[in-house]
Steps between C-alpha positions, in 0.01 A plus 500: 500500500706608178376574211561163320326313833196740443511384104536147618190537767281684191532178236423235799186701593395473130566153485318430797207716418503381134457144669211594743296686262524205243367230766295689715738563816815389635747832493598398871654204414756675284495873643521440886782291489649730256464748795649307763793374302606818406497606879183603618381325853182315454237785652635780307526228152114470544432839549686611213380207278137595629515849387678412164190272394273738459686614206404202347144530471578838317675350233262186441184728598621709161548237237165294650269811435552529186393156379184518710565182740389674844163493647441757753272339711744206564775716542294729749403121716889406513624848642204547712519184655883465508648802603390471898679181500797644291533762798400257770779253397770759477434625838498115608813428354694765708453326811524120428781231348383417173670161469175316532280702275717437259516119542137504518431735179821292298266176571180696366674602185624163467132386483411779287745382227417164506107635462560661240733214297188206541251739388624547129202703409477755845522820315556420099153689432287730750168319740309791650455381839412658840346810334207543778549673820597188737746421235626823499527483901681202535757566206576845661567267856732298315644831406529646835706189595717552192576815607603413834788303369577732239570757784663296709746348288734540184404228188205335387195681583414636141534141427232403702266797356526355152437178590174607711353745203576143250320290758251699647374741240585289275746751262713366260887515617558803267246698601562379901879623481363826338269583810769418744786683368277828500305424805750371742763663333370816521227479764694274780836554430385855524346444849810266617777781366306787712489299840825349425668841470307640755633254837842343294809649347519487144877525290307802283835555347441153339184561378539700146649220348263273663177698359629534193587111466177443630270718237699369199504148601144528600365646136741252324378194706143610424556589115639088507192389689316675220622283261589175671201260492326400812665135493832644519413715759363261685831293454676798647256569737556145651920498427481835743302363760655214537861689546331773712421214725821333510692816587279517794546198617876498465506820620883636623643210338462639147 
């Protein structure tokens, strides 16, 4: 790449970052195909867009500390119980066609979105719920499954986290997109980077201006989610899913 492609490849990584920290997930839907229309094959596209993410978390993990949103002990639950499925979904991946997970996870999403739209008030003000230990165990299962499909494939699974800390723990959406841009953005996109660069190639050349897209965008998209109100971040939150889940069902014809 020349140096006006690598300048090109740093302001869509913003973008797409920007957009994922405001609604809680959803770089993959901007930032993979980015990859794979500028030339990279779909294996080495993930890779590299795997290892990029983590970047992310960095930047949003910065501008959330210092308003006090994060609660360790939740953050602790969704990398502890999340990571072996990050690692166990990337290893997956490498050996099956992923045509039908993505059908099946576009249809989820689909529901998701449409959750979210009839239930005006799901996340507008924080519920404590599922505080006591079986709680705890069965929102870090739902976790673990999370984190198999956010190993195994490209777009959507930080989605799903937000929606499961609104609904099960009952966070507001503010606070829920807070906890997943630090947790999986740092904690599983960690995890999925490491095993990703460990058994696939990686374009590493692409990767400064990748990084650097991503920690800007990411502490930009969180400083917005600061401000924004949890009704229009639910609004987004729902606009993102929706298109997430049409991409995957359209698939090569986009």
């Amino acid at each position: 790449m020349d140096y006006i492609e690598h300048v090109i490849l740093l302001v869509l990584a913003v973008v797409a970052n920007w957009f994922s920290a405001l609604a809680g997930g959803g770089a993959g839907l901007i930032q993979l195909p980015m990859l794979i229309f500028l030339g990279l094959p779909f294996p080495l596209a993930l890779a590299t867009h795997k290892v990029a993410t983590v970047a992310l978390g960095v930047g949003a993990t910065g501008r959330h500390l210092r308003e006090g949103h994060l609660q360790l002990w939740l953050l602790a639950l969704v990398v502890v119980a999340g990571v072996p499925g990050v690692i166990g979904g990337a290893l997956l991946i490498l050996g099956i066609a992923d045509r039908l997970a993505e059908i099946a996870l576009a249809v989820l999403m689909l529901s998701l979105s449409a959750y979210s739209m009839f239930k005006p008030q799901l996340g507008m003000a924080a519920e404590l719920r599922h505080r006591d230990i079986p709680g705890m165990v069965l929102g870090a299962l739902g976790l673990l499954l999370i984190g198999i499909m956010n190993g195994a494939l490209s777009a959507g699974s930080g989605l799903f986290v937000t929606l499961w800390l609104v609904y099960w723990f009952g966070l507001e959406y503010k606070r829920a997109v807070a906890h997943t841009l630090v947790a999986v953005g740092l904690g599983w996109n960690g995890a999925g980077a490491i095993t990703m660069g460990t058994v696939a190639e990686v374009q590493w050349s692409w990767l400064p201006a990748l990084l650097l897209g991503s920690v800007i965008g990411g502490y930009l998209g969180a400083n917005s989610s600061i401000k924004a109100g949890n009704r229009t971040i639910k609004r987004l939150y729902e606009g993102v899913t929706l298109v997430v889940a049409v991409k995957l069902l359209l698939g090569d014809w986009l």
